[in-house]
TORPA-4810 file (N, C-alpha, C, O; in nm, 3 decimals):
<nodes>
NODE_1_0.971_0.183_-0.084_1.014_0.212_-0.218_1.121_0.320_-0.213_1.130_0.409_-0.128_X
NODE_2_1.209_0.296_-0.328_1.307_0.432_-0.283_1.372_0.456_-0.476_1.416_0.373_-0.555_X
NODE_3_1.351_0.598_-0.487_1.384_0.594_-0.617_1.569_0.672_-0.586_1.607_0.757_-0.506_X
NODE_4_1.644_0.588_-0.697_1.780_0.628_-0.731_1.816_0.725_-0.791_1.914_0.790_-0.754_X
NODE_5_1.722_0.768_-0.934_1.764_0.854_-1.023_1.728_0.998_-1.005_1.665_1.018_-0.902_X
NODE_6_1.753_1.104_-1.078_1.706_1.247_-1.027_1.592_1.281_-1.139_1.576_1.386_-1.200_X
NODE_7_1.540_1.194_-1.145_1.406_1.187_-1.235_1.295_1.152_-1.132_1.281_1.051_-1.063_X
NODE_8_1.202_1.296_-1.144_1.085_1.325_-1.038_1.000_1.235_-1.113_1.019_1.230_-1.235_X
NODE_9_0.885_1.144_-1.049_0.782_1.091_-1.080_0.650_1.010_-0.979_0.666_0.968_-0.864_X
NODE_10_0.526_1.004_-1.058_0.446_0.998_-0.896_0.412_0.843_-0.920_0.407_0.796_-1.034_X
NODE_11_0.392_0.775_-0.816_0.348_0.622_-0.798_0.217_0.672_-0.734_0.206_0.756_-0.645_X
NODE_12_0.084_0.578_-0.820_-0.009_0.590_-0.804_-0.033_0.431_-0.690_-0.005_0.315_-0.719_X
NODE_13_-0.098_0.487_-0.555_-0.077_0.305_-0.524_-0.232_0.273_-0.404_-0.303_0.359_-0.354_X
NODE_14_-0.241_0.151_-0.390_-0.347_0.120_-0.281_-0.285_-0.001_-0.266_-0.241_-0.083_-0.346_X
NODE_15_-0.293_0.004_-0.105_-0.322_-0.156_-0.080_-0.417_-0.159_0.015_-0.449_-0.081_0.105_X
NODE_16_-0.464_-0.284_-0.031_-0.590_-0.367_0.044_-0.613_-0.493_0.061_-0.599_-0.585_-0.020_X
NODE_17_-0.653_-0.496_0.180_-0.650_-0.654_0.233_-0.770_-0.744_0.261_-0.826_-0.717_0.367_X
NODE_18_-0.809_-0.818_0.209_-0.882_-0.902_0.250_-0.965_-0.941_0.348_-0.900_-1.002_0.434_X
NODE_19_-1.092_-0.932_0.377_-1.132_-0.915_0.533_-1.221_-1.038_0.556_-1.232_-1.100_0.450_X
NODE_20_-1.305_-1.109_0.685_-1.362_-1.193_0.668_-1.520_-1.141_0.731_-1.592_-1.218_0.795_X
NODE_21_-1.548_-1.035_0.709_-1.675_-1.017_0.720_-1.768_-0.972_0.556_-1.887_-0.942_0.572_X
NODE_22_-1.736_-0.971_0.471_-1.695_-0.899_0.374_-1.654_-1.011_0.252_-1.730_-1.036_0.159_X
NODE_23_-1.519_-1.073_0.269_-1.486_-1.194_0.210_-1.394_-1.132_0.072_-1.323_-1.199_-0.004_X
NODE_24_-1.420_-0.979_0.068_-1.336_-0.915_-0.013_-1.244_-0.827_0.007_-1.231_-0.789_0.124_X
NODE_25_-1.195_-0.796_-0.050_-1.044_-0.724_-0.107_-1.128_-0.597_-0.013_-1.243_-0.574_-0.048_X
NODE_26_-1.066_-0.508_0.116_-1.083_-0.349_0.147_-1.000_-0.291_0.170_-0.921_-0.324_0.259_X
NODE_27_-0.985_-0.161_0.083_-0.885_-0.103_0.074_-0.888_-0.010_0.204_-0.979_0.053_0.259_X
NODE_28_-0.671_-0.038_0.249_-0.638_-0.006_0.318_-0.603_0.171_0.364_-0.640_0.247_0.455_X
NODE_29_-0.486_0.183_0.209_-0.407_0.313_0.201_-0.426_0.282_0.057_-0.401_0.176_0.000_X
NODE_30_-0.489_0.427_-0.010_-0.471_0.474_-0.118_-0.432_0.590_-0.141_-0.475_0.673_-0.061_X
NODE_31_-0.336_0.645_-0.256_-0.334_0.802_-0.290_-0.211_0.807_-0.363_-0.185_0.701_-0.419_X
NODE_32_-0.139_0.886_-0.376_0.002_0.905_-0.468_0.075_0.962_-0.425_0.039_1.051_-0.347_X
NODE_33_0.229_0.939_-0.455_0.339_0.993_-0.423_0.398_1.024_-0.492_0.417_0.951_-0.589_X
NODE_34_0.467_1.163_-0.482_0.560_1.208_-0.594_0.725_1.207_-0.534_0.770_1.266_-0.436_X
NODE_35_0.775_1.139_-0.607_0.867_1.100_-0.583_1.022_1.152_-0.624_1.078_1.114_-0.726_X
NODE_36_1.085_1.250_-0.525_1.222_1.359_-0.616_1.293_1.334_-0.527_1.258_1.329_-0.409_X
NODE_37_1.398_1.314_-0.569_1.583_1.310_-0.551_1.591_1.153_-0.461_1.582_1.169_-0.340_X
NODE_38_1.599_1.064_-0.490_1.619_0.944_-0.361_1.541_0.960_-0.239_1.612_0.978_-0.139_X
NODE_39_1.389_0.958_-0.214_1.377_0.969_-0.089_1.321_0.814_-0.081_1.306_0.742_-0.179_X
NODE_40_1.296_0.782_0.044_1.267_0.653_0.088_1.102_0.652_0.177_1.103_0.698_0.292_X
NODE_41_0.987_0.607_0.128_0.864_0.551_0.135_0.815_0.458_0.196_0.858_0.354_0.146_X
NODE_42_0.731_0.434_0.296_0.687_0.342_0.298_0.598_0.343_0.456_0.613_0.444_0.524_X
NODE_43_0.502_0.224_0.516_0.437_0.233_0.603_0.489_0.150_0.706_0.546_0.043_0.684_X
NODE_44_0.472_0.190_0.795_0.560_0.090_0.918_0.421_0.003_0.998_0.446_-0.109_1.044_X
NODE_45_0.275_0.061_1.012_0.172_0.030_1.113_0.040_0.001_0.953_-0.073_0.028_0.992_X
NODE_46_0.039_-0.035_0.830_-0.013_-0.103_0.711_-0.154_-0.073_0.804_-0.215_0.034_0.799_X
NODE_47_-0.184_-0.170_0.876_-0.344_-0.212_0.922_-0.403_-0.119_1.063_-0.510_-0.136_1.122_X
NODE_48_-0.299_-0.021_1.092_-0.337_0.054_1.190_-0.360_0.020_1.329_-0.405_0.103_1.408_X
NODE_49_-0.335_-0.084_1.359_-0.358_-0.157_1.499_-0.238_-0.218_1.556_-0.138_-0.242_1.488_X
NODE_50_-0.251_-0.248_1.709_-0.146_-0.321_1.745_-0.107_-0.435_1.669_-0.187_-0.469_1.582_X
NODE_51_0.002_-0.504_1.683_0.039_-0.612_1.623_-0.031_-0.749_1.706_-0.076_-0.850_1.650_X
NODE_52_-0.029_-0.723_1.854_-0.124_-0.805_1.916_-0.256_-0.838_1.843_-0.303_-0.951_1.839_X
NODE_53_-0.310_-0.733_1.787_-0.453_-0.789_1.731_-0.465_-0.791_1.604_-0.567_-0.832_1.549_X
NODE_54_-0.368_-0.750_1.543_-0.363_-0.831_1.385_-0.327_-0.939_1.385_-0.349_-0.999_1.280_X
NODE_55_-0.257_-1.015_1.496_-0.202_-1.166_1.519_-0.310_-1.256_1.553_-0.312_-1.368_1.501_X
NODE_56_-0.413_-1.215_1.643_-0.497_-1.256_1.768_-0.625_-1.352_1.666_-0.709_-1.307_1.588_X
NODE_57_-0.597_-1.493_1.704_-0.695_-1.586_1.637_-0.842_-1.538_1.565_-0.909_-1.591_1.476_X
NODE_58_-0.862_-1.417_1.644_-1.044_-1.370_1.592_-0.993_-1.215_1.482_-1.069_-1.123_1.453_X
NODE_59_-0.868_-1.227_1.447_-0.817_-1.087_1.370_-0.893_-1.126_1.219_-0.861_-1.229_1.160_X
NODE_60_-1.002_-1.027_1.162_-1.054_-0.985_1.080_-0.988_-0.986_0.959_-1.046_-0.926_0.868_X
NODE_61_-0.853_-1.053_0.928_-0.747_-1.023_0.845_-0.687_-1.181_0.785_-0.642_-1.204_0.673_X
NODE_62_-0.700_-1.256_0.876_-0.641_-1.403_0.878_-0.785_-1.467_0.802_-0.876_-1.389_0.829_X
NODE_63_-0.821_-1.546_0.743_-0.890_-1.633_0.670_-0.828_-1.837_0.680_-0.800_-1.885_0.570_X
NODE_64_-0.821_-1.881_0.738_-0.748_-1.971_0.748_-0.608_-2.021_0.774_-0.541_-2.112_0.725_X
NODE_65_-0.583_-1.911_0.889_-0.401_-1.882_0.923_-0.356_-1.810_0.760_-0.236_-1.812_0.731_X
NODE_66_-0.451_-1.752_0.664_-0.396_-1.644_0.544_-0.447_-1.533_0.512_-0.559_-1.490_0.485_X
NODE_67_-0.308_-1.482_0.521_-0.323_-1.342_0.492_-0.346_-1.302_0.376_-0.247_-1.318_0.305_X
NODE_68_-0.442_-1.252_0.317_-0.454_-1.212_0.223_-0.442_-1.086_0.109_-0.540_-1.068_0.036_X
NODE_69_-0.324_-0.999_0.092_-0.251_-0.869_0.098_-0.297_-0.857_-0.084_-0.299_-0.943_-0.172_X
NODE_70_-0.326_-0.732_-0.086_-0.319_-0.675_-0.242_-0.237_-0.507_-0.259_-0.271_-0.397_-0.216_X
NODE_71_-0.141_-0.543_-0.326_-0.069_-0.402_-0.338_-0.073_-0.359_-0.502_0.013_-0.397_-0.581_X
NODE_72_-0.189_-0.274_-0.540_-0.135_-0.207_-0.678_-0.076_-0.062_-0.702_-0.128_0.045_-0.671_X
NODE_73_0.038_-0.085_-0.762_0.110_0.037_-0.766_0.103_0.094_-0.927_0.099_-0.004_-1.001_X
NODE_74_0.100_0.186_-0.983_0.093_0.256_-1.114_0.246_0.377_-1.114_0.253_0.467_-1.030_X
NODE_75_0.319_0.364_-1.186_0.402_0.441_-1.236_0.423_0.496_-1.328_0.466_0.450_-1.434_X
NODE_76_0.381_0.672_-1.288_0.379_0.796_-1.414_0.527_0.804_-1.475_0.626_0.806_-1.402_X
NODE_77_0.535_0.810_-1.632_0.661_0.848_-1.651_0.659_0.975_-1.646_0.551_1.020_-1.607_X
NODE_78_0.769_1.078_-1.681_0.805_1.206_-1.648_0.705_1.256_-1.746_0.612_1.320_-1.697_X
NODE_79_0.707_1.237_-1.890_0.583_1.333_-1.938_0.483_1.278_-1.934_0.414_1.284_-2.036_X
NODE_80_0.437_1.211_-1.831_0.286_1.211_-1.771_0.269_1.304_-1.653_0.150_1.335_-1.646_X
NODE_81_0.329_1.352_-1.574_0.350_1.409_-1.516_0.276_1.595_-1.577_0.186_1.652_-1.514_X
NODE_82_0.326_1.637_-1.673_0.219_1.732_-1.711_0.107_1.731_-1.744_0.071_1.842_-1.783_X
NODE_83_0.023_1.648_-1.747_-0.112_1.604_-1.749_-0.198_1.606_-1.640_-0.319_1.625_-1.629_X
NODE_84_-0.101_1.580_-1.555_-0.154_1.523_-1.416_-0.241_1.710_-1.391_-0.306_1.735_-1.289_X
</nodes>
């Protein structure tokens, strides 16, 4: 994510993925970011493991060759921000 404007504000976010022991939605990364002057966000390693074993036929993540990804993000406007 990368904000343009010089308007500070926080993205409330989780994502969570789908598992097959479980059969539901477990969240991955949750928490908030406050977000000032253009900076640029984001996760490079999502599931924390090699890529070998998030690929690997018995990966806890795949459900029928599918991936199953949930990203919710929430965006404070500026006067929400004093509340917080």
């Amino acid at each position: 994510m990368q904000e343009k404007d010089y308007v500070s504000f926080i993205v409330d976010y989780e994502f969570a993925a789908r598992v097959k022991q479980a059969g539901e939605f477990v969240s991955q990364h949750k928490g908030y970011y406050t977000f000032t002057r253009g900076e640029v966000v984001g996760y490079r390693n999502l599931f924390a493991i090699s890529w070998t074993s998030f690929m690997a036929k018995d990966s806890q993540y795949f459900m029928n060759d599918i991936l199953h990804l949930r990203a919710e993000l929430t965006i404070k406007q500026p006067q929400q921000l004093i509340q917080r």
